[in-house]
N, C-alpha and C positions, 0 to 999 in steps of 0.2 A: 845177650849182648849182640848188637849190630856189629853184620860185619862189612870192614868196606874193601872193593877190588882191588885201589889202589895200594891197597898196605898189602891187604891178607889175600890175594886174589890167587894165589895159588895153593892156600889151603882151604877152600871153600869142597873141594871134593870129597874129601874126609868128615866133613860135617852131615851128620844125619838128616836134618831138615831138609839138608839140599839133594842129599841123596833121594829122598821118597818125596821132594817136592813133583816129577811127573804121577807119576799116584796118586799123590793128594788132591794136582789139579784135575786131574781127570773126575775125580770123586766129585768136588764142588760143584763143577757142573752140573753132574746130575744131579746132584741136591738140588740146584736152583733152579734148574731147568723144570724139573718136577715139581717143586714148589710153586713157580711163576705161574705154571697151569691152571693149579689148584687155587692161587690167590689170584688171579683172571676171572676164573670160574663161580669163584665164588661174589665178586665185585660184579660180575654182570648180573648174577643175580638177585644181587642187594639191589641193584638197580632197576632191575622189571619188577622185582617184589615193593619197592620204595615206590616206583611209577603208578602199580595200580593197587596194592595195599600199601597204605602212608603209616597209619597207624598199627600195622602187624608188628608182632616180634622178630621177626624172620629178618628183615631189611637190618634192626640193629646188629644181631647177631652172628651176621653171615660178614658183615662190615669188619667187625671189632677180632671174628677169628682171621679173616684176610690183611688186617695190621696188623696182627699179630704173626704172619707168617711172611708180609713184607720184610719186616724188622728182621726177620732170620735172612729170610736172601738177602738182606744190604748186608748181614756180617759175613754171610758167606761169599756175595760176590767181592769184599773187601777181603777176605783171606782167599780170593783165586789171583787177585792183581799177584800179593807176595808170594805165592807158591809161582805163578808167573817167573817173577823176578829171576827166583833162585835155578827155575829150569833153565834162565837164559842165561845166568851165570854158571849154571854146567855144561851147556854146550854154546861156546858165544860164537855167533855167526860174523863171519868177516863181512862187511858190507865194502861195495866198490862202489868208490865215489862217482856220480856220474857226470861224466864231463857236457856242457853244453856249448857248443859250437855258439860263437859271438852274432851268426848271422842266422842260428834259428832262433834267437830271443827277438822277440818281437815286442816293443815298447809302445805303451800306451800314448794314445794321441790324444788332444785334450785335455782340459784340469781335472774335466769334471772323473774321465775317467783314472788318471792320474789318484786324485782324491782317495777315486771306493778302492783302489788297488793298496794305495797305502791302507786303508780301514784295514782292507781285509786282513793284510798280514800282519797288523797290530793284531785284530782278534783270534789269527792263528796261534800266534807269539803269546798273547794272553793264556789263552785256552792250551797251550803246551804248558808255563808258567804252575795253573792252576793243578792238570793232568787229571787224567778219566775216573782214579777213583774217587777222588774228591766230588766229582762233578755225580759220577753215579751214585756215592752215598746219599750226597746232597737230595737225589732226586725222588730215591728212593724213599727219605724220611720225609718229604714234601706230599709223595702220593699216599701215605697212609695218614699224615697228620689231616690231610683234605679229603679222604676217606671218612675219619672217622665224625669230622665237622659236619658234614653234609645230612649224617643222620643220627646227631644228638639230639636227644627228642626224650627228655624225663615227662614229659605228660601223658605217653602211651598209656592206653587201658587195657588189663589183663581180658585174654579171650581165649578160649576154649580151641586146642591145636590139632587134637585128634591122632590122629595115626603118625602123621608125618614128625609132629614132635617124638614119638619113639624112635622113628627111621633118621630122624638128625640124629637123636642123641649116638644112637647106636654107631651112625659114620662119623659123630664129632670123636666119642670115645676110642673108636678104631685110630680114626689117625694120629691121636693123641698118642697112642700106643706105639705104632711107628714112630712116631718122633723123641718119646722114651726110648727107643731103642734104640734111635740116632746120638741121644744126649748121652746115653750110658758110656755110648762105645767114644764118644769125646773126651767124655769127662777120663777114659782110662788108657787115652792118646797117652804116652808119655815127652814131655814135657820139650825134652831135647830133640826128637824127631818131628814135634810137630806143637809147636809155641800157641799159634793162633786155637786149638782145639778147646782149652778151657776156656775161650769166651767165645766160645761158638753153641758150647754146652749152653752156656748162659742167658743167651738168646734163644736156642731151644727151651728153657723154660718158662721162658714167656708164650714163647705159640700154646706149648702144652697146659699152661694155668687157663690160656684164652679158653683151648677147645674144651677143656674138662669143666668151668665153670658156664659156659654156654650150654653143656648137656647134662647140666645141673638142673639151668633154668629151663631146658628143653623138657626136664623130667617131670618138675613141680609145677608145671605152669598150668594155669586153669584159667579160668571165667571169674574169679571170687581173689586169689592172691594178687597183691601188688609186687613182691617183692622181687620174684621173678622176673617181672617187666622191670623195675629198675636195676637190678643187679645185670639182665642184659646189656642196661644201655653203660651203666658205670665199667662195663669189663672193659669199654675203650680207654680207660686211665693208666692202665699197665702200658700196653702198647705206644700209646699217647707220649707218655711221660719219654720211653725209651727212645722214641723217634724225635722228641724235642731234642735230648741229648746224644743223637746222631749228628743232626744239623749242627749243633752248638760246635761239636769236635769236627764236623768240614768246615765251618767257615774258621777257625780257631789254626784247622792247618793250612789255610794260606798266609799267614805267615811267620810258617816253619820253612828254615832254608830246604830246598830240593834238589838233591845229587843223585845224577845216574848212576853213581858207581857204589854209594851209599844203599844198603838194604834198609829198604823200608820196613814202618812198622804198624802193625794195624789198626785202621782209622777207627774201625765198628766192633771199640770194644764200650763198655758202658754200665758205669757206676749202680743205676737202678736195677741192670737183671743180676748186679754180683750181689745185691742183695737178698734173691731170693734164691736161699740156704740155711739151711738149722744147723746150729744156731746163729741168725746171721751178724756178721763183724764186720761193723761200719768202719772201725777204727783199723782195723787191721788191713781193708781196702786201701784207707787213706792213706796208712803208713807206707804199704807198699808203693802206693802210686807215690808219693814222694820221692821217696828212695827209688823210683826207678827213672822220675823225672828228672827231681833238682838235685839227687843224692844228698839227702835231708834222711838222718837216720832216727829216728824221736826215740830209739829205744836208748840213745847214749844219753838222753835229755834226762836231767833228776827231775822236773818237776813233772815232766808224763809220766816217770813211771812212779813214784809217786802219788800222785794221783789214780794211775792206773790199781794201785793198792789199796789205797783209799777210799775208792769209790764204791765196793761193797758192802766194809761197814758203814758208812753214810751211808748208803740206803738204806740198811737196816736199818738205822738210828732217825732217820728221815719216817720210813716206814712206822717205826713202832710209835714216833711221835705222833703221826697222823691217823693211825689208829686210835690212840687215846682221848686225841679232838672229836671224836665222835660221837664221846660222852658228852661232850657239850652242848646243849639244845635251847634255841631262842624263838620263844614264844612269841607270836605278834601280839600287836595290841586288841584285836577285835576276835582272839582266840584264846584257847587252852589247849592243854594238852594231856594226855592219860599216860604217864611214865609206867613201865613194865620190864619188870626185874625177872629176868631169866620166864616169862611170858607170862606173869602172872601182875595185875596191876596192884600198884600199893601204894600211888598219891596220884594226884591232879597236878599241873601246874596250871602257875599264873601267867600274865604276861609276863615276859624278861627272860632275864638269861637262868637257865638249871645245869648241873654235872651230875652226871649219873654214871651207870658202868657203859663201856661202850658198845657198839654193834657188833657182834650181834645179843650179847650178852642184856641189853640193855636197850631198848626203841621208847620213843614218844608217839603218841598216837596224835592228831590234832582234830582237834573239835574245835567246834563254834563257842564265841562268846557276845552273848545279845543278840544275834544278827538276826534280825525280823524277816520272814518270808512270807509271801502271797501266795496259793496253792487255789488253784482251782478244782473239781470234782471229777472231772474229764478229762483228756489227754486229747489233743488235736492232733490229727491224723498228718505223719509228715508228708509236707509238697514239693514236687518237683524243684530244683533250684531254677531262681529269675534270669532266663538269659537278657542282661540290656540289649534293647534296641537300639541302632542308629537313629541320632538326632534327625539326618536330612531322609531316613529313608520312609517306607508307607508306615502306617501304624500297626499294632500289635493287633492279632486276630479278637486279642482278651480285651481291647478298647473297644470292642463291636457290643455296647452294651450302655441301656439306659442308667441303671445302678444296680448296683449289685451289694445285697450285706448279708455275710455270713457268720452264723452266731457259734463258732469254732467250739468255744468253752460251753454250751450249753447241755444239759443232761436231761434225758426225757424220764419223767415220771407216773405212774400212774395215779389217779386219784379218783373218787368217788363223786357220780353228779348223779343229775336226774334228766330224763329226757321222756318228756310226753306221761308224768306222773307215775314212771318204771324210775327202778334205780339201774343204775349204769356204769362204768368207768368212760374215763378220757385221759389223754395222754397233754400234760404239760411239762414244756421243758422251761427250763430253769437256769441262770448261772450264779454260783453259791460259792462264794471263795472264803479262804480261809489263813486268816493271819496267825501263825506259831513262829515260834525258838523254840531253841533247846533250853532248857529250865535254866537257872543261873546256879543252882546247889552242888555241890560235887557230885552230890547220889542221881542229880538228875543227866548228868557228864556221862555218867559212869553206865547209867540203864539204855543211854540214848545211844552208846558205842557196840552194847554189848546184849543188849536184848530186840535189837533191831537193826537187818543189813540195810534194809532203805526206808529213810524216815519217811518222804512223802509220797512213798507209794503204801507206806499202813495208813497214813492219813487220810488219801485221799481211798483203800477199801473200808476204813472205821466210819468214816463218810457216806459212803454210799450204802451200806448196810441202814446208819440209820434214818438214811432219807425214805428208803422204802419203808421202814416201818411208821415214821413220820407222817408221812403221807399219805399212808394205808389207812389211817382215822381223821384225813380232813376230808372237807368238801369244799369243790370249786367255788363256791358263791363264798365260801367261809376264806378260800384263802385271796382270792379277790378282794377280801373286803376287808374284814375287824381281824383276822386270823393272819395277818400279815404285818400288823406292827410289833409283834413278840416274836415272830419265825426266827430272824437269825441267832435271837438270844438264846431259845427253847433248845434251837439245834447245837447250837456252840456247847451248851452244857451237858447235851447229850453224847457227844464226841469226847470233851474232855472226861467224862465219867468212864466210856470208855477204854479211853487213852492211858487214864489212869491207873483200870484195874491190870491192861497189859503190862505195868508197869515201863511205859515207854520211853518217861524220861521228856515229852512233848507239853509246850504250856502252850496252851489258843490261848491268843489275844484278843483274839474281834471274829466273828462271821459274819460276812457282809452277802447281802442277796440283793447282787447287782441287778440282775430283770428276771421278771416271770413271763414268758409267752404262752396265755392258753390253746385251746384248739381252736380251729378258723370260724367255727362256727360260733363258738364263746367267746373269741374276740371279736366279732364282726356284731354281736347282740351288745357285747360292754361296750365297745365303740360307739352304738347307735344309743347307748344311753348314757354314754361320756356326754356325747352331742346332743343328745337333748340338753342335760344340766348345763353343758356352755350355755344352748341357746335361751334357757330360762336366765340364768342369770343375769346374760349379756340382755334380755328384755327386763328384768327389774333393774336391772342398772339403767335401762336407756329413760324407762319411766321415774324413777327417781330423778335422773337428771331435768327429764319435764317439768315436774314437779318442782324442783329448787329453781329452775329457770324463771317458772310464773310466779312464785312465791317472792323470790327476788325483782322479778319488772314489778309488781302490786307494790314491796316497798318502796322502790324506787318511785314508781307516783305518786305514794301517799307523800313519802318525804319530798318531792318538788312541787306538791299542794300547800302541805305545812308550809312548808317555805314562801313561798310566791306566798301565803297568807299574809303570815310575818313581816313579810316587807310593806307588804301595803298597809298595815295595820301602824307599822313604824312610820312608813311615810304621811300616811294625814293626820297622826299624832303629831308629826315634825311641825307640818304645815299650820296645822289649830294652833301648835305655842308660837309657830310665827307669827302669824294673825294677830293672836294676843298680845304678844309682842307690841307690834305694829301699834297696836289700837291703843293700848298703855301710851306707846311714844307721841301718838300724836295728841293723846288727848294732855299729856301734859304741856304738850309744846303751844296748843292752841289758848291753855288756862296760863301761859307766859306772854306768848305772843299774840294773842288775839285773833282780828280781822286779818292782819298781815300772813299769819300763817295759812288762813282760808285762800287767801290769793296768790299765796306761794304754790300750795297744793294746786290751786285750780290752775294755775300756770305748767304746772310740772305735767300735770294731767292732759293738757291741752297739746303741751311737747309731743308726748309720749302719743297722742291718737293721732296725732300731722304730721308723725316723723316720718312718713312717705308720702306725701300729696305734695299736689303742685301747689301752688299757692301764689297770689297776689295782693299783697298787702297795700292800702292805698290809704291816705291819711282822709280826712274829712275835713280839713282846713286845706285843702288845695283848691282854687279858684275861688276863693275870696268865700264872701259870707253868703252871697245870696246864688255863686254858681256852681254848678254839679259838675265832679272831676266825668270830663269823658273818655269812654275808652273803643277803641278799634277793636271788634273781634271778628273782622273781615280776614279770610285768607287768601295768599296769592303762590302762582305758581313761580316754584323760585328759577332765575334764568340761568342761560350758559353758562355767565360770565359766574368765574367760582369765586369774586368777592360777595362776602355775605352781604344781606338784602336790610335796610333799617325800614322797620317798625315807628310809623310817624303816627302817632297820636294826634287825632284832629280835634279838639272842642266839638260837641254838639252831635259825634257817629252816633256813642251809647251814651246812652244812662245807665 
């Protein structure tokens, strides 16, 4: 219970608290004084460590134990302000007011100074208002929250620590020890002499979870574990969390009313380290902190305690219900499943829903249903992961490259040739894949779960065993040629016969023998005889087209000879029945008309031979009976004048 001076101010001496508050304040000090060292110490070194190793563990870890021993000094230097307090309220110093003579206050000249003068003592007045713990909790929860920000970094990669990882752990362990021996003697503070000690304890178990899981990770750490490396960097969550709900309760207590005469009470207590305690009670925090806030008592309330009662058989009854759903098992659709009754199987399922007994009494195994796979014969060697390049910057050293094709899947084999009328081997590789599932029968469910840990790793050594022997009785020219239209069938039935006698439970669908690449020297000879056979062909094709080219211009002449015959043969057929025509018309027309027709004709005849001459028609009865018509065939040259010129016929020019 706070006490205040005004009421209670003269029984404040008789209280214990107040009695040993110079004892306690002198303690907190050095707590914090010592502690401040070590959390210095250890923050500058996260910081040379952070500066020239980024990626080391060391920078998290030396970060995450220094928040975590901030957090204890903010509760310590918040439980010296009230031990503070209470020393002043057992010896209270008379202060004398000081008097200032009217004529040493010297008053500012100017607005402007006027102005920052009033600032100032608005920010004095503020900052009294607010008062120093507040300000130093505040500040203190600020330097660890931005502590531990600066060096959260879950992509660290584990790396081999050596010596010094033992010499942290062994000084994280040491001082964890010490402060187990700070926390013990808090935790057995009694209660009336000294309030603030159990949540002083409580913050002490945070420094000490920090140091003891850091020389956890200092212990297991290697080259090869990740976990160490995150469990380093995640230790900043304890502390984290706590110094969030530092800040949350200073700004929270500005505004709480603030009396000098009123004992304060302290700010850096906090919900998340009271929960670390066996067994921890949330609810019983909460209660309290009610009850000591609003005086809110939840144990008078029927329906908390109630509930309070309640809530262990619900669990159970929660509990036993959710155990028995685990019998329940939902098959997909593109599966099955092998149900096993106390570990022994005794059906299949289908897709849907089954109930069975539960786990552990009872499991589903799942298997496949139909699901087709591709398997190759080989296994490609894992690569490096692709870092992306920047779009603007130079190209990749791996774009320094005309092309490049590597046959990943391919398997080299031996095979029988001949070189130089010796027998020989040579080496051809191959890629040979392979389509299976697992059978669709239960019995084949059943051999494929239970007589084989990995299906296509027996496939792909059932495989390679009988490609060697396969192989072992062909020859090059043979598998080049006629011995490569049957390979993938010959082989497929060779595997599954196999496959079968293991009883494995595996059906082949198909073998496909994607490419065969022989030796360079056997491709380079089938190459130059690939090329030949193009080039013959591509020359019986190029002659055949000759051929149909003249074969088609000859018909095309013959048939525009025909033709051009045809026509002309048609035309002076035409012409003969004209004629005859003709000759039919007139001769009837001449046995109608006579002599008149002869003179029609010879007139028409006459037209048609004059129809372009000049002509002068002149009568023969002109100038009587005994004179001759005369005519001018003199010419003259025609004059300037552009009237045309007459033509005077004189009697007697011509005859």
């Amino acid at each position: 219970m706070q006490v205040d001076l005004d009421v209670d101010g003269t029984q404040v001496a008789g209280l214990p608290r107040f009695q040993q508050a110079l004892f306690h304040g002198r303690r907190l000090r050095q707590y914090a004084i010592g502690l401040s060292v070590l959390a210095g110490v250890g923050l500058l070194l996260a910081f040379f460590t952070g500066l020239f190793a980024p990626q080391s563990l060391w920078a998290a870890l030396l970060v995450n134990q220094s928040a975590g021993l901030l957090v204890l000094i903010a509760g310590l230097q918040s439980a010296w302000w009230v031990t503070e307090w209470r020393a002043q309220a057992m010896n209270p110093t008379v202060s004398v007011p000081v008097v200032v003579e009217a004529d040493e206050t010297v008053a500012p000249a100017g607005w402007y100074e006027r102005l920052l003068d009033r600032l100032g003592l608005r920010w004095q007045h503020m900052l009294v208002q607010i008062g120093a713990p507040t300000l130093w909790l505040a500040g203190w929860a600020l330097l660890a929250l931005f502590s531990i920000e600066q060096f959260w970094n879950l992509a660290l990669t584990p790396a081999a620590l050596g010596l010094s990882a033992s010499v942290g752990a062994a000084l994280s362990l040491l001082l964890a020890f010490g402060l187990l021996v700070l926390e013990r003697q808090l935790a057995q503070e009694n209660l009336a002499e000294w309030p603030e000690a159990g949540s002083l304890a409580q913050l002490a178990r945070v420094a000490i979870i920090c140091l003891a899981l850091s020389a956890l990770c200092l212990l297991f750490g290697n080259d090869t574990s990740v976990w160490p490396v995150r469990l380093a960097v995640l230790i900043g969550l304890l502390p984290g969390l706590v110094a969030v709900e530092l800040l949350l309760r200073a700004v929270l207590s500005l505004f709480s009313p603030q009396r000098e005469q009123l004992e304060p009470s302290l700010l850096a207590r906090s919900f998340v380290a009271d929960m670390l305690r066996w067994p921890p009670q949330p609810l019983l925090a909460l209660q309290h902190e009610l009850h000591n806030r609003f005086g809110i008592d939840l144990r008078q309330i029927w329906a908390f305690t109630y509930m309070r009662r309640a809530f262990f058989p619900v669990l159970a009854v929660v509990a036993i219900v959710g155990w028995s759903l685990t019998g329940i098992h939902e098959i997909a659709l593109q599966g099955r499943g092998i149900y096993e009754r106390f570990g022994k199987p005794v059906e299949v399922f289908g897709p849907g829903l089954h109930a069975g007994l539960p786990w552990p009494l009872g499991r589903v195994l799942s298997i496949e249903n139909g699901v087709v796979h591709e398997l190759a014969t080989s296994v490609a060697e894992a690569s490096a992961p692709v870092v992306a390049e920047p779009a603007e910057g130079p190209a990749p050293a791996i774009a320094n490259r005309l092309w490049d094709a590597s046959h990943v899947n391919d398997k080299s084999q031996v095979i029988a040739s001949s070189r130089a009328d010796k027998q020989s081997f040579q080496i051809v590789n191959m890629d040979v894949r392979f389509v299976y599932r697992i059978g669709l029968t239960d019995k084949d469910a059943l051999a494929a779960t239970y007589n084989s840990a990995d299906v296509p790793t027996l496939i792909r050594s059932t495989a390679s065993r009988i490609l060697v022997h396969d192989f072992a009785s062909r020859t090059l020219d043979g598998l080049l040629g006629e011995d490569r239209v049957g390979l993938g069938e010959e082989i497929g039935r060779a595997v599954q016969a196999d496959l079968k006698k293991l009883d494995s439970g595996v059906e082949i669908l198909a073998t496909v023998v994607e490419a065969i690449h022989p030796p360079a020297g056997a491709a380079n000879a089938y190459h130059a005889v690939q090329a030949a056979q193009i080039g013959a062909q591509a020359l019986i094709s190029r002659e055949r087209g000759a051929a149909a080219e003249a074969t088609n211009q000859a018909q095309l002449q013959a048939s525009i000879a025909r033709d051009q015959a045809t026509a002309s043969a048609r035309e002076i057929n035409a012409a003969a029945q004209a004629s005859d025509l003709r000759f039919s018309a007139e001769r009837k027309a001449f046995a109608s008309a006579g002599q008149a027709f002869v003179l029609e004709q010879y007139f028409s005849q006459l037209t048609q031979g004059l129809a372009n001459a000049k002509l002068l028609v002149l009568d023969h009865r002109l100038g009587g009976s005994s004179n001759a018509p005369t005519i001018d065939l003199r010419t003259f040259t025609l004059p300037a004048d552009p009237a045309p010129a007459r033509n005077t016929a004189q009697p007697g020019a011509a005859n």
